[in-house]
C-alpha positions in Angstrom: -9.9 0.4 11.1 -13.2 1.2 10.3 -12.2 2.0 6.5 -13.5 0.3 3.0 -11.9 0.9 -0.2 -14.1 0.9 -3.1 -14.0 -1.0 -6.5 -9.8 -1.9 -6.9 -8.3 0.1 -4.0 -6.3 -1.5 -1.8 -5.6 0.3 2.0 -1.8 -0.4 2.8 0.1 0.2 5.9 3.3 1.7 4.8 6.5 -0.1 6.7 8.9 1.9 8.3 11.8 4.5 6.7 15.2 3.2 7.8 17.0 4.6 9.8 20.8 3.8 8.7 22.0 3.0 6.4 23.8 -0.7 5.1 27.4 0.5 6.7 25.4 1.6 10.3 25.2 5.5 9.4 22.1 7.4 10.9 20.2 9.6 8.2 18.7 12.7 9.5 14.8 12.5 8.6 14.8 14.7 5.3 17.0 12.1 3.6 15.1 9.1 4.2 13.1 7.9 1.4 9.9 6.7 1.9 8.9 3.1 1.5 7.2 1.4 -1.2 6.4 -1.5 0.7 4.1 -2.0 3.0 0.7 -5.0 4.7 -2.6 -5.1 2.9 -5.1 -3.9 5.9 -8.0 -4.1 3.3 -9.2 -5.1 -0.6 -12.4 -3.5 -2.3 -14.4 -6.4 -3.6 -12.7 -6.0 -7.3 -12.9 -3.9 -10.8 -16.1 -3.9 -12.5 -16.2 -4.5 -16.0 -18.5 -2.9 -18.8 -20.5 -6.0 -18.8 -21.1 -5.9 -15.2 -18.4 -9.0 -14.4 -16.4 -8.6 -11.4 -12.7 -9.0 -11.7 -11.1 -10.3 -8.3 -8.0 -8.7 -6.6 -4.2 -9.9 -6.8 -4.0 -9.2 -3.3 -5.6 -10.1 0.0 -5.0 -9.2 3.6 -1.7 -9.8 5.5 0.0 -9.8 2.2 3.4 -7.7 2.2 3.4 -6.0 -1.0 5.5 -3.6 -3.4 3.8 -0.6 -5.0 4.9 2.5 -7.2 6.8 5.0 -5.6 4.3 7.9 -6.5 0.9 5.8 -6.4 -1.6 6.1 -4.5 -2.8 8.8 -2.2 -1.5 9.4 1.9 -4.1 9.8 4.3 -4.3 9.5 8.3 -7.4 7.3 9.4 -7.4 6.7 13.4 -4.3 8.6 14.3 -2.5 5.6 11.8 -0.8 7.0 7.9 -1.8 4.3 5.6 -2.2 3.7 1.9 -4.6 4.3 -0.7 -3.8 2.2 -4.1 -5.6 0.8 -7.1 -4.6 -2.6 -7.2 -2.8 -1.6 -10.6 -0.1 0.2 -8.5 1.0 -2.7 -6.9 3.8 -4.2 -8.7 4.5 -7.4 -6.8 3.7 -9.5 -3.4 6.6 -10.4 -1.6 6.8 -13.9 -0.7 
């Protein structure tokens, strides 16, 4: 991917919807709900402070993580959907 985020994004590859649910059911595609997990693919280099400090990010690449539901913005890079977060949207790294 030939992609850089900027300051505290974060690019994510969204995993996959399910497609049945717990008991086996298949949901039609306008029920599933979208993940909100997904793999780092790339970190900016960190937030910026007023003094000119850099702030490092929670997060690196490979790591699985869980962000808001409505963060971040969609966008198709190379034929592939991914990700665009601050690294305040992610809530948590799955271990």
């Amino acid at each position: 991917m030939n992609l850089k985020p900027l300051g505290d994004r974060v690019i994510v590859k969204q995993d996959e919807a399910e497609e049945t649910t717990a008991s086996g059911l298949f949901l039609a595609s306008s029920s599933k709900e979208k993940p909100t997990t997904g793999v780092v693919l790339a970190v900016g280099e960190g937030k910026h402070t007023d003094d000119g400090k850099v702030i490092p990010m929670p997060v690196k690449e490979g790591d699985h993580v869980l962000y808001g539901k409505y963060g971040g913005t969609e966008v198709e890079v190379q034929g592939e959907k991914v990700v665009i977060l601050r690294a305040d949207d992610i809530y948590a790294i799955q271990q």
